[in-house]
C-alpha positions as CSV (number, residue, x, y, z in Angstrom):
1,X,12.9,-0.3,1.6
2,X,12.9,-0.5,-1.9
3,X,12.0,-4.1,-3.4
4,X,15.1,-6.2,-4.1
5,X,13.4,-6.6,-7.7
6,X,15.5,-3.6,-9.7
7,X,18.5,-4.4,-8.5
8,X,19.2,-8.0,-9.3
9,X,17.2,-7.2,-12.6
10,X,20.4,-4.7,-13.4
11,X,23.0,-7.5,-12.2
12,X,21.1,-9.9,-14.7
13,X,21.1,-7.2,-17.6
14,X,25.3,-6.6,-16.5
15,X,26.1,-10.1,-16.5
16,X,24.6,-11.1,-19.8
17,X,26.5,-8.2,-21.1
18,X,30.1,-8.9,-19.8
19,X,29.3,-12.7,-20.5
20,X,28.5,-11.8,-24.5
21,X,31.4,-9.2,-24.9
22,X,34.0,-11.7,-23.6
23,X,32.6,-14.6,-25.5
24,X,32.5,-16.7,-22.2
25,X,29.0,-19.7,-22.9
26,X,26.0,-18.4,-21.3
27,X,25.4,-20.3,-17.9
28,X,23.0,-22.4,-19.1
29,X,23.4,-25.4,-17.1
30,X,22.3,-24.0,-14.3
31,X,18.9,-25.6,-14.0
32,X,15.9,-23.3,-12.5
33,X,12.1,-25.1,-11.5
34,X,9.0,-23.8,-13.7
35,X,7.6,-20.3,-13.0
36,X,4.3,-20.4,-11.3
37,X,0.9,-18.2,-12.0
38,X,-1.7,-18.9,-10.0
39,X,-5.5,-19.4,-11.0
40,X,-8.3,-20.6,-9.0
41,X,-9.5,-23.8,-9.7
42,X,-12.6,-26.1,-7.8
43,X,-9.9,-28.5,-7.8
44,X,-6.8,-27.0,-6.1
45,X,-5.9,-23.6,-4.4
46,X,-3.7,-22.7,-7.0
47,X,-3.1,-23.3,-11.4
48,X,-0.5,-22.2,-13.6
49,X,-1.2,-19.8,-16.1
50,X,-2.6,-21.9,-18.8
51,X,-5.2,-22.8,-16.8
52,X,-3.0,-26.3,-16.1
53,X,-4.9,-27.6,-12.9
54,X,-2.7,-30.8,-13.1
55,X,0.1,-28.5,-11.7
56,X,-1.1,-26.4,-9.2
57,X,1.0,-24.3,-7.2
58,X,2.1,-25.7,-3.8
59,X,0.4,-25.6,-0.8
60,X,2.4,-23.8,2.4
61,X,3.4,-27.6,3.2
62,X,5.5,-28.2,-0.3
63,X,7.7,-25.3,0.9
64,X,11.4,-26.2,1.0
65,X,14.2,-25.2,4.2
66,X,13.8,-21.8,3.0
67,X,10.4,-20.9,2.8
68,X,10.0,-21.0,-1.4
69,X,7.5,-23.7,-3.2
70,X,9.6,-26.9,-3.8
71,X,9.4,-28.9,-7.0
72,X,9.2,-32.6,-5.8
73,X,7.8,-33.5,-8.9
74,X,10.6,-32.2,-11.0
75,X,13.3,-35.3,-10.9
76,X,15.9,-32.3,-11.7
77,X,15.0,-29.8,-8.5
78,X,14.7,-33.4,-6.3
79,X,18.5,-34.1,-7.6
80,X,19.4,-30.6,-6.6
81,X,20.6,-29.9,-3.6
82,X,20.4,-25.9,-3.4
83,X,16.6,-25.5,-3.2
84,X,14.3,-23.5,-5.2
85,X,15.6,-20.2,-3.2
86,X,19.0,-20.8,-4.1
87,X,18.3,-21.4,-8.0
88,X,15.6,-18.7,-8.4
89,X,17.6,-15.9,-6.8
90,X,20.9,-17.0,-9.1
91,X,18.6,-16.8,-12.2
92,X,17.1,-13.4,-10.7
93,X,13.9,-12.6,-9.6
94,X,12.8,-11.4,-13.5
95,X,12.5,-14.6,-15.3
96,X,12.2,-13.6,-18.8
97,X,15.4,-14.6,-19.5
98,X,14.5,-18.4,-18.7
99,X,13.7,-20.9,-21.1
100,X,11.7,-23.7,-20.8
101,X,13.2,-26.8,-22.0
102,X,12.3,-30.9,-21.0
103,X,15.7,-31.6,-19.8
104,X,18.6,-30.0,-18.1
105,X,21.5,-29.6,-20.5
106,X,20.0,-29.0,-24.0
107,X,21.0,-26.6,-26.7
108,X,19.6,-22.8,-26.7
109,X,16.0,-22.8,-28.4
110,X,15.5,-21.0,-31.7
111,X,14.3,-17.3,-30.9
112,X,11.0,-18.4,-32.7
113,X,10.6,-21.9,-30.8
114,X,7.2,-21.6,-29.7
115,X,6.4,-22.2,-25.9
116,X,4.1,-25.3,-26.7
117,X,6.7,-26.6,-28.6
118,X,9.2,-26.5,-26.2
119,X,7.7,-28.8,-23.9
120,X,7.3,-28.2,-20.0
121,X,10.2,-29.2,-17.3
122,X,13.2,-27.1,-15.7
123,X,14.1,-23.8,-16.8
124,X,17.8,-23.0,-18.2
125,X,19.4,-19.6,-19.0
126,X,19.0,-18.1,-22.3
127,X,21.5,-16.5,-24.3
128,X,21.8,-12.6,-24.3
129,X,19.6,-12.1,-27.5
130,X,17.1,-14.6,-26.6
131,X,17.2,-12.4,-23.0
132,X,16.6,-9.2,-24.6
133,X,13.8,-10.2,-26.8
134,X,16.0,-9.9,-30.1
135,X,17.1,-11.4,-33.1
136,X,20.6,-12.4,-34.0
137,X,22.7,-9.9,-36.3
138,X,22.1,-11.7,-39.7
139,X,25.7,-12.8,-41.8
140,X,26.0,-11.7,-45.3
141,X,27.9,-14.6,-46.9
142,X,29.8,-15.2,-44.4
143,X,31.0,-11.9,-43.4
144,X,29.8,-9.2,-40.4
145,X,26.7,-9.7,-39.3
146,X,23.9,-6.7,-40.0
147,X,24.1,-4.5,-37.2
148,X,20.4,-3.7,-37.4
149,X,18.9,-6.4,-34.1
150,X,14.8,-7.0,-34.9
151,X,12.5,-6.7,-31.8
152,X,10.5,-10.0,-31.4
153,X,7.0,-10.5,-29.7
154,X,7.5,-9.8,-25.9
155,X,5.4,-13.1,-25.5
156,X,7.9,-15.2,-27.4
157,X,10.7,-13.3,-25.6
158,X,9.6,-14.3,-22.3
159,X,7.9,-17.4,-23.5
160,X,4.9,-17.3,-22.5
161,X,1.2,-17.5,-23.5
162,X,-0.6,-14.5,-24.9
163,X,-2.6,-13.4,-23.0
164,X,-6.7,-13.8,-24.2
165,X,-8.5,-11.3,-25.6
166,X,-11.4,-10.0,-23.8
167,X,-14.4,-11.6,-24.3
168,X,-13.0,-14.9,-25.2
169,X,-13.8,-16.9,-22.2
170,X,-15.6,-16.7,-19.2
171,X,-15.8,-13.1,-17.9
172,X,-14.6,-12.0,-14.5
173,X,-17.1,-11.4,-11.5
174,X,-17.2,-8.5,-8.9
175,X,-14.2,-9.5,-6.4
176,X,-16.4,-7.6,-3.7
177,X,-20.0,-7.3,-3.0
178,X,-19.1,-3.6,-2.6
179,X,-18.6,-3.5,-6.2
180,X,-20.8,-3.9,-9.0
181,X,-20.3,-5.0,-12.7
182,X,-17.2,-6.8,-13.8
183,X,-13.6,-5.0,-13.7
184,X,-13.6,-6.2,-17.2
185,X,-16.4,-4.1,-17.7
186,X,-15.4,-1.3,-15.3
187,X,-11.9,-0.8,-17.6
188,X,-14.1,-1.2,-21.2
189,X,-16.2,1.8,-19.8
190,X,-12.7,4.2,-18.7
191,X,-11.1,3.2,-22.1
192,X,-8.9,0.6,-20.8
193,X,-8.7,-1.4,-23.5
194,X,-7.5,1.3,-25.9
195,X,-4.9,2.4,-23.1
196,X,-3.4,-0.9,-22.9
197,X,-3.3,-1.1,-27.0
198,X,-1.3,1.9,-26.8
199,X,1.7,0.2,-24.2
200,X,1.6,-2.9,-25.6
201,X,4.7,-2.4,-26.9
202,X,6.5,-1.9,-23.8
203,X,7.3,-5.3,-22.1
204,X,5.3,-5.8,-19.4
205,X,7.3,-7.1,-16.0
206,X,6.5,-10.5,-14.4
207,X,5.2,-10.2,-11.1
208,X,7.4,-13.3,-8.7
209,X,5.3,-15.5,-7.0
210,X,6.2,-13.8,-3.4
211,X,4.1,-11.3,-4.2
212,X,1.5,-13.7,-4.8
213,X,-0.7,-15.1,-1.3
214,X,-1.0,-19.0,-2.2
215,X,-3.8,-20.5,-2.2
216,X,-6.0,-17.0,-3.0
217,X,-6.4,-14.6,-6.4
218,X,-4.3,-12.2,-3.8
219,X,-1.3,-10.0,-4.5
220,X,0.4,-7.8,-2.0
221,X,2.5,-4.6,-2.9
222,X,2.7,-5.4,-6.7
223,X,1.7,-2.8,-8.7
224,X,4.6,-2.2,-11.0
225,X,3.7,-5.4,-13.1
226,X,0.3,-4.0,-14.2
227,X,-2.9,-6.6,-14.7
228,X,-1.4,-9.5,-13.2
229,X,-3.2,-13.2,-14.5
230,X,-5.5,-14.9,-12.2
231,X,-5.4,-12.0,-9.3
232,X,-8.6,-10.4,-8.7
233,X,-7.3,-8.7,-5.7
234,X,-4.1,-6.2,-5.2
235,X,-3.6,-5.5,-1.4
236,X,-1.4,-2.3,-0.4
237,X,0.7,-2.6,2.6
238,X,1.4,0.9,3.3
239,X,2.0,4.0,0.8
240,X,5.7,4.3,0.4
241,X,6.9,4.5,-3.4
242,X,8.7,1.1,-3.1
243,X,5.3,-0.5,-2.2
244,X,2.8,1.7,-4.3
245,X,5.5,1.8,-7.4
246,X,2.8,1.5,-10.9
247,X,-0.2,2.8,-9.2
248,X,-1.7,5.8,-11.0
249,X,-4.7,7.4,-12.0
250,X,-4.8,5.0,-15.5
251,X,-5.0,2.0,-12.8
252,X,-7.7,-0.3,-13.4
253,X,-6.7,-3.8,-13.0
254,X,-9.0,-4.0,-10.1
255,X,-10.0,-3.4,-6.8
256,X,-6.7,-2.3,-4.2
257,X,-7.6,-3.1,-0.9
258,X,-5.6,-0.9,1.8
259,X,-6.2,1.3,5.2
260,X,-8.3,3.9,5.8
261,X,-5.7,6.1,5.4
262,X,-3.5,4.7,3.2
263,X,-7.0,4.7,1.0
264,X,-6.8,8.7,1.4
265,X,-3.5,9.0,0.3
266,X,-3.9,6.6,-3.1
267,X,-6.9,9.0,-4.2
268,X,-5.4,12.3,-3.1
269,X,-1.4,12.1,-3.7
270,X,-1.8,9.8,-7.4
271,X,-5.4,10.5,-8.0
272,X,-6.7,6.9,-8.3
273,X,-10.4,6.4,-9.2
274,X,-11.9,5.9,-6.4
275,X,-13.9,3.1,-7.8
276,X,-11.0,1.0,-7.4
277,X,-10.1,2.1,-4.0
278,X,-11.4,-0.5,-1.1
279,X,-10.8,0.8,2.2
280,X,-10.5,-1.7,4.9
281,X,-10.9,-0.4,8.8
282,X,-7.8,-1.8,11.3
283,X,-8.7,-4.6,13.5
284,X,-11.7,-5.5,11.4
285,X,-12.3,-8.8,9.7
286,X,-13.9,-8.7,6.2
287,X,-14.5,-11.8,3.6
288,X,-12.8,-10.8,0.5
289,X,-13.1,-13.7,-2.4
290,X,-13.6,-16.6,0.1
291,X,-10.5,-15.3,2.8
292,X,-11.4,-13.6,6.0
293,X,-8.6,-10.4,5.7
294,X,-7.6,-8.5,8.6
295,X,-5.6,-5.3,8.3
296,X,-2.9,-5.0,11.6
297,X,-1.5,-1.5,12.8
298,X,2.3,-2.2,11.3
299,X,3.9,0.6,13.6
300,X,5.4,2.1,10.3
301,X,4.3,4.8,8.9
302,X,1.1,6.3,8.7
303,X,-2.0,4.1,7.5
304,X,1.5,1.2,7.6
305,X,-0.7,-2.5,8.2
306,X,0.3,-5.9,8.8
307,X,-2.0,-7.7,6.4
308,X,-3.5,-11.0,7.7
309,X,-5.0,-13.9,5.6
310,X,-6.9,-16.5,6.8
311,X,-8.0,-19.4,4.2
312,X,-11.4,-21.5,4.2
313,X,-8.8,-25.0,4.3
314,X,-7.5,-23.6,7.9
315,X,-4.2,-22.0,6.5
316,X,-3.4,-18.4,8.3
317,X,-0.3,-16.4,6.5
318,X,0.8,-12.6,7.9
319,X,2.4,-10.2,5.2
320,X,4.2,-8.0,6.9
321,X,4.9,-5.2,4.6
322,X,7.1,-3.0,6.3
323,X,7.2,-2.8,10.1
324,X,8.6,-2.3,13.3
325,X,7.5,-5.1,16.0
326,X,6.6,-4.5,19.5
327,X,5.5,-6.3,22.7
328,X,2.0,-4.7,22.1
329,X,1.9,-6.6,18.2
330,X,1.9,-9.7,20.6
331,X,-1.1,-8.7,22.3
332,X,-3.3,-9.1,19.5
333,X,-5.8,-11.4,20.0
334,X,-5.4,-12.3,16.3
335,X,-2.2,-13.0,16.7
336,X,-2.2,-14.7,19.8
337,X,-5.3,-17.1,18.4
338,X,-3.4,-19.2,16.3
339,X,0.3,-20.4,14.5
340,X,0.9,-18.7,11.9
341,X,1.4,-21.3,8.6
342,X,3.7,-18.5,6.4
343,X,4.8,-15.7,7.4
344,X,6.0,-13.2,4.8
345,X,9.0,-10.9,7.1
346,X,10.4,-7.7,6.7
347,X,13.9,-8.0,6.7
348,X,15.2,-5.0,6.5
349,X,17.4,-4.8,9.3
350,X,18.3,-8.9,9.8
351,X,21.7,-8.3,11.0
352,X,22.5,-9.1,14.6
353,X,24.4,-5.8,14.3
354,X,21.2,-3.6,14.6
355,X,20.3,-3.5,17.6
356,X,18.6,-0.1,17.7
357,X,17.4,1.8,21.0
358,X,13.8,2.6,21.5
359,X,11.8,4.9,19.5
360,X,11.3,7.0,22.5
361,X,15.0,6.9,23.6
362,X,15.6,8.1,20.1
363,X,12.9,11.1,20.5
364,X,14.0,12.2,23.9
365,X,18.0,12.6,22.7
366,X,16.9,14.8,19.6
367,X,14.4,16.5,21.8
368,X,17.5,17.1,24.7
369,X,20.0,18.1,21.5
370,X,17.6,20.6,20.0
371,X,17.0,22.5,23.3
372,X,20.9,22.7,24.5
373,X,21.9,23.8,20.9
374,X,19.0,26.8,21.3
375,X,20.6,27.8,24.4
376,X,23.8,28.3,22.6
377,X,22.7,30.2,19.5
378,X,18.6,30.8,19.9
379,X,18.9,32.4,15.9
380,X,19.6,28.4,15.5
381,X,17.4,26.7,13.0
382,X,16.4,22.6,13.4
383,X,15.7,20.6,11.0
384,X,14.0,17.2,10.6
385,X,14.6,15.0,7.3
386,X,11.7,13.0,6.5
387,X,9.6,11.0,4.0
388,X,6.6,12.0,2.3
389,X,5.0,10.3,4.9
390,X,6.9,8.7,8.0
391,X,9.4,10.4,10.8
392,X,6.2,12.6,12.2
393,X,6.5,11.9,15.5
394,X,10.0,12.8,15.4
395,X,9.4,16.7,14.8
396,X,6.3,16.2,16.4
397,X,8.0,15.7,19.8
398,X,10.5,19.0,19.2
399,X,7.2,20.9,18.5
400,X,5.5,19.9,21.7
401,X,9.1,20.5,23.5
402,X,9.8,23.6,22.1
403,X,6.5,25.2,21.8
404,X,7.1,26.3,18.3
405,X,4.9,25.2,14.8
406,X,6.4,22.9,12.2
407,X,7.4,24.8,9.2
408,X,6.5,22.0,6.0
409,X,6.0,23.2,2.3
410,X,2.6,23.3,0.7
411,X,2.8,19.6,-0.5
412,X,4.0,18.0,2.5
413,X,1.2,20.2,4.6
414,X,-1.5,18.9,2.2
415,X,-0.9,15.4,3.4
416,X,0.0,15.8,6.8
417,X,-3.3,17.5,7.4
418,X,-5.2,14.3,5.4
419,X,-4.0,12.0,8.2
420,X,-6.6,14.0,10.3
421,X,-4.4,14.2,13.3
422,X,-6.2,17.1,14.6
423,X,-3.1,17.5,17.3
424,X,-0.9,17.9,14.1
425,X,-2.4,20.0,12.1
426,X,-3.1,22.7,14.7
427,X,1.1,22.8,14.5
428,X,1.8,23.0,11.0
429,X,2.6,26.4,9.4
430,X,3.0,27.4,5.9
431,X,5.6,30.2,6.6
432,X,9.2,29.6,7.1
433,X,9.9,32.3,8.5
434,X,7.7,31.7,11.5
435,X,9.4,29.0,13.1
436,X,12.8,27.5,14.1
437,X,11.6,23.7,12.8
438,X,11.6,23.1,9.4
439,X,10.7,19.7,8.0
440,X,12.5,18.7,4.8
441,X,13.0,15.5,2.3
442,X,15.5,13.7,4.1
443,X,17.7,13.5,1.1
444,X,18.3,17.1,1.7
445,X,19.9,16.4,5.1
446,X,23.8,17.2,3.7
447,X,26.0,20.4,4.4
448,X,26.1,22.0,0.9
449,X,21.7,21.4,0.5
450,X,21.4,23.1,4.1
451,X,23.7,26.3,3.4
452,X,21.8,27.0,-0.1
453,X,18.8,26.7,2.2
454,X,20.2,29.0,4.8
455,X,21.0,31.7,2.2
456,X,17.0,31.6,1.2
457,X,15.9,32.5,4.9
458,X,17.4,36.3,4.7
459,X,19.2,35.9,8.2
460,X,16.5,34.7,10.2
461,X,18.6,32.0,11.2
462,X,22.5,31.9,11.9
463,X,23.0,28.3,12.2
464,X,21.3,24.9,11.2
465,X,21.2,21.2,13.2
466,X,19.7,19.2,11.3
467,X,18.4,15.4,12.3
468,X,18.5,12.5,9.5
469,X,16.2,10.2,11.6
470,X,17.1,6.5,10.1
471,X,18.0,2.9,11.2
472,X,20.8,3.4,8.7
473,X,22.6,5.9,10.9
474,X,22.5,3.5,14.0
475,X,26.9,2.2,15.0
476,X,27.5,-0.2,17.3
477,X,29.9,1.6,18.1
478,X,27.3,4.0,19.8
479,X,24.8,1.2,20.3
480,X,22.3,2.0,22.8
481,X,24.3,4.9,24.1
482,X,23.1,8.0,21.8
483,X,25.3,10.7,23.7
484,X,28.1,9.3,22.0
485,X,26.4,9.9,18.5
486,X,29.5,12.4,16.8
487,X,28.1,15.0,14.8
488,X,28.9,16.1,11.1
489,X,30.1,19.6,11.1
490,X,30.8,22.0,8.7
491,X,31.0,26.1,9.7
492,X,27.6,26.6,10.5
493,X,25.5,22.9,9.6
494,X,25.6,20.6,12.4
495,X,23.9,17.0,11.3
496,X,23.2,14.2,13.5
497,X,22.6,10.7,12.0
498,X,20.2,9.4,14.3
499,X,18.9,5.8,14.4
500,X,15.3,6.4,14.7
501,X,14.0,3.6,12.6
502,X,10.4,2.6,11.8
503,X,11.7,-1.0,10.9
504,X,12.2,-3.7,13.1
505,X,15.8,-4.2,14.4
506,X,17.9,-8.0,14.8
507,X,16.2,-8.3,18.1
508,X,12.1,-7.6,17.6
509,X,12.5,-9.3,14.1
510,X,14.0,-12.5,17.0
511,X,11.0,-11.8,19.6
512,X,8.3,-11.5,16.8
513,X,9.6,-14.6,15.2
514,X,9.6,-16.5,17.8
515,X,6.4,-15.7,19.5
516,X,4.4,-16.1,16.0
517,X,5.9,-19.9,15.8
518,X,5.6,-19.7,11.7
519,X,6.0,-22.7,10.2
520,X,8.1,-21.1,6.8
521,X,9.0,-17.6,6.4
522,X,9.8,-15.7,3.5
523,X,11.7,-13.2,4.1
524,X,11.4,-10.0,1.7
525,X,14.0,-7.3,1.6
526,X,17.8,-7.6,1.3
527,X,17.4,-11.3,-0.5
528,X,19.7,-10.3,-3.7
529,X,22.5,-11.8,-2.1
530,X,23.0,-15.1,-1.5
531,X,25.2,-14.8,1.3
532,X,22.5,-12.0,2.8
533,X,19.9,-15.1,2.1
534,X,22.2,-17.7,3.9
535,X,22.3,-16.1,7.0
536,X,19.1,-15.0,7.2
537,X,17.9,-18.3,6.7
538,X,20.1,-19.3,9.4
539,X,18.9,-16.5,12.2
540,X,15.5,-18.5,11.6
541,X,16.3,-22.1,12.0
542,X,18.0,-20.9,15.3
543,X,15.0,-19.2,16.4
544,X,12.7,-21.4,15.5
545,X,14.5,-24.7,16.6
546,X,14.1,-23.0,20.5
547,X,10.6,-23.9,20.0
C-alpha cells in the first residue's frame, strides 16, 4: 500500500489554495503539539533535534487512546480533548507548514522570524506563503502587488534548525561492528558531500515520527526523506516501491538493514552500494546499536519481514510492514515470549467488510477456472497480473496444474530467478510463444491492454482469461463463495477480479491483535481520514478490552 504521506500532503497543498483564492483566514487556531526528532542521549531514550535533552520524546507509556506520543506537558494539548492523533492528522502528516509559536492564538510570524526567536510551545497553521516557503507579492504605493514571489531558505520555511556542517561536532561512529570507519566518512569518500550541495535546493521532506522506533536511532521504511537527524539506522520492511521509495544508488545516509533477499533485490533492481547493504538472516537475533533486532517471515511478498525490536529498558515493539497474519505467526516463540509494548499494524484492509477466503481457496478457484476454460478453447491464453515482486504463487500453482512454463519478460525473469527458488526458475521461459501463461504488471489486467497484447502473439492464441489477483477485488457479496465471482467480458478477454491478497483481512488483523495483547498500536495505512482513524481506533479498544 502506498504510504498515506502523498496524499494528505496534496489535500494540505489544495486546501491552502482554495483557502487563499477565496480569501477565507487561514485555520490557525487549530493548535498542533511540537514536532519531535529523536537523538540519543545518556540521559533519556529520545531528544529533539537541537539536541534539547530536557524534552525528550515520550516513552511507549506517554502514548495517548490512540497510540501517538501525548504532550502532558503542553497546558494546550492537556486542554484539548482530541489527542495528538486527531490534531496531527488535521494539520497533515508534512509539517512544514506549522509554526511554532508560545501560545495558541497569536498572529502569523514574519516570514523571516527566526526559529529561536519564536519561542517553543504548540504549533498553529501558517498562512499559504509562509507554507510554501515564499515571500509576499511586494505593493508599489499602494497598488498591485509584484507578481514576482522570492524563494526563502527551506530552513526558515519549515522552521527549523540548519542542519551542522560536517565536522563541527562530534563525528558519527560505525552503527555496526560489521562496518568500519564513520558513514560520515564513508559519504566524504563517494562524494557525498558535493552531491548533497548540488540538491540543496530542493526542499528536503520531514520524515513523521511513525517512522521513527522510540527509544532507538531506528527508522523503518523511510527512505524518501533522505539523511534523517539522529538515525543511524534505516530498516527496510520489504521491497515494494511504497516502502523502498528514495533508495538509489546515490544512497549513503547509512547502513539499511533488511532480508536476505530483500538485500538482493536493493543491490540488483536500484544498484545500491553494497557497503550500505546489511543483510539480516529470518529468525535470527542480532544487537544492532544497543537493540537486539529480529527479522519475522511477514507472509507478504518475497524477502516481506515483520521487524521486531527489543530495547535494553525491557520495551519490545513489532513493525509490521506489510503482512498477512496467520495461526502459524502465533507460533513463534518470539512472539509467544512476551507482550508486545507498541505495535506498529498494517492496516490495509481494517474494515470488517473484508473478510477474504484463504490463500489456498483463492489458488485452487483460479487453478479450477484456468483448466475448464482450456477445455473450451485450448488456443486460450491465461494470464496472471502481478507486481514486480509478489502474486508468485498464484501462477506458480497454474504452472504445476497445467504442466506448462511461465512466460515473464526479461526483467521480471531477472528477479524471479534472484529469489533462488530453484522450483521456480526451472519454470520460467523467455519466449511467449511457448506457453499459454503469461505473467504481466497487473495494471495491464483491462480489456483494451489485453487485445493490443493479443494482436502481438500472431494467432497463437484465440482468446485471453486473465486473473487480477488482489484483496481489492474481494465483494461481500461473493464473500467466501468464489464461484459466484462474475467475470468481465468483452469479445474475446475474460478477467476475473480475484481476492487473492497478501494483506491481512478484518479478521487476522482481530486474531493477531488480540493474541499479541499490545499495549498501543499505531496503525499505518489508510490513516488520512479521520473518520477511517475513528473506527479503526475503535476495532481496537473492542479487541483489546476482551482481554
Amino acid at each position: 500500500m502506498l504510504d498515506y504521506v502523498g496524499y494528505v500532503n496534496i489535500e494540505i497543498c489544495r486546501w491552502h489554495l482554495c483557502s487563499a483564492l477565496s480569501g477565507s483566514p487561514s485555520v490557525r487556531d487549530s493548535v498542533f503539539p511540537s514536532r519531535r526528532h529523536f537523538k540519543p542521549t545518556s540521559e533519556s531514550p529520545m531528544a529533539t533535534a537541537d539536541g534539547d535533552a530536557d524534552c525528550p520524546h515520550p516513552a511507549t507509556a506517554d502514548l495517548d487512546d490512540n497510540g501517538f506520543p501525548a504532550e502532558a506537558s503542553s497546558p494546550v494539548a492537556a486542554a484539548s480533548s482530541s489527542g495528538f492523533a486527531d490534531d496531527f492528522y488535521r494539520s497533515g502528516t508534512d509539517w512544514s507548514s506549522l509554526r511554532a509559536t508560545s501560545s495558541p492564538r497569536v498572529p502569523e510570524q514574519a516570514p523571516g522570524t527566526k526559529a529561536k526567536e519564536r519561542g517553543g510551545g504548540s504549533l498553529v497553521q501558517s498562512s499559504l506563503f509562509q507554507a510554501w516557503g515564499i515571500e509576499r507579492p511586494r505593493r508599489e504605493g499602494g497598488g498591485a502587488g509584484d507578481s514576482s514571489l522570492v524563494q526563502r531558505s527551506l530552513f526558515q520555511a519549515w522552521g527549523i534548525v540548519r542542519p551542522r556542517k560536517e565536522g563541527v561536532g562530534s563525528g558519527d561512529s560505525s552503527p555496526s561492528p560489521s562496518h568500519s570507519g564513520s558513514w560520515s566518512a564513508r559519504k566524504r569518500r563517494r562524494g557525498g558531500i558535493i552531491e548533497e550541495v548540488g540538491v540543496a535546493a530542493k526542499k528536503p521532506l520531514a520524515c513523521p515520527f511513525y517512522k521513527k522506533i522510540p527509544g532507538t536511532p531506528f527508522t523503518v521504511d523511510a527512505f524518501r526523506y533522505g539523511e534523517v537527524e539522529g538515525c543511524s539506522a534505516y530498516f527496510l520492511s520489504h521491497f515494494h516501491h511504497d516502502h523502498y521509495g528514495g533508495l538509489t544508488k546515490k544512497w549513503c545516509h547509512g547502513p539499511i538493514y533488511c532480508s536476505v533477499l530483500t538485500a538482493r533485490l536493493v543491490k540488483m533492481c536500484l544498484s545500491v552500494n553494497s557497503d550500505y547493504i546489511c543483510p539480516l538472516k529470518l529468525d535470527t537475533e542480532y544487537a544492532i546499536e544497543g537493540v537486539k533486532v529480529t527479522l519475522l517471515e511477514a507472509n507478504h511478498c518475497p524477502g516481506a519481514a515483520l521487524i521486531h525490536f527489543q530495547l535494553s529498558d525491557g520495551n519490545t515493539y513489532l513493525h509490521t510492514g506489510d503482512f498477512r497474519a496467520s495461526k502459524s505467526m502465533q507460533l513463534h516463540p518470539l512472539l509467544q515470549r512476551g507482550r508486545i509494548n507498541l505495535l506498529y499494524l498494517d492496516t490495509t484492509y481494517c474494515n470488517p467488510k473484508y473478510k477474504f477466503p484463504s490463500q489456498e481457496d483463492v489458488i485452487d478457484f483460479v487453478v479450477r477456472t484456468a483448466q475448464i476454460y482450456l477445455k473450451k478453447q485450448p488456443k486460450t491464453l491465461i494470464v496472471v497480473g502481478a507486481y514486480s515482486i509478489g502474486k508468485e504463487n498464484v501462477y506458480l500453482a497454474i504452472s504445476q496444474a497445467l504442466e506448462v512454463p511461465i512466460y515473464t519478460d526479461a526483467s521480471r525473469g531477472r528477479i524471479l530467478h534472484s529469489f533462488g527458488w530453484s522450483y521456480l526458475s526451472k519454470r520460467i521461459s523467455s519466449c511467449n510463444q511457448s506457453s499459454p501463461l503469461h505473467v504481466l504488471p497487473i495494471g495491464s489486467v483491462n480489456h483494451e491492454s489485453l487485445k493490443k497484447y493479443l494482436e502481438t502473439l500472431n494467432q497463437r492464441f484465440l482468446a485471453v482469461l486473465a486473473f487480477r489477483p488482489t484483496g481489492w477485488t474481494f465483494s461481500e457479496a461473493t464473500g467466501k463463495h468464489l464461484e459466484l465471482i462474475k467475470p468481465s467480458s468483452n469479445g474475446s478477454i475474460t478477467i476475473y477480479g480475484v481476492p487473492y491478497s497478501e494483506h491481512s483481512s478484518f479478521t487476522e488483523l482481530r486474531d493477531f491483535v488480540m493474541f499479541l495483547r499490545p499495549q498501543k498500536i499505531i496503525p499505518t495505512v489508510n490513516v488520512g481520514n479521520a473518520a477511517s482513524r475513528d473506527k479503526m481506533q475503535a476495532h481496537f479498544r473492542e479487541w483489546l478490552k476482551c482481554l
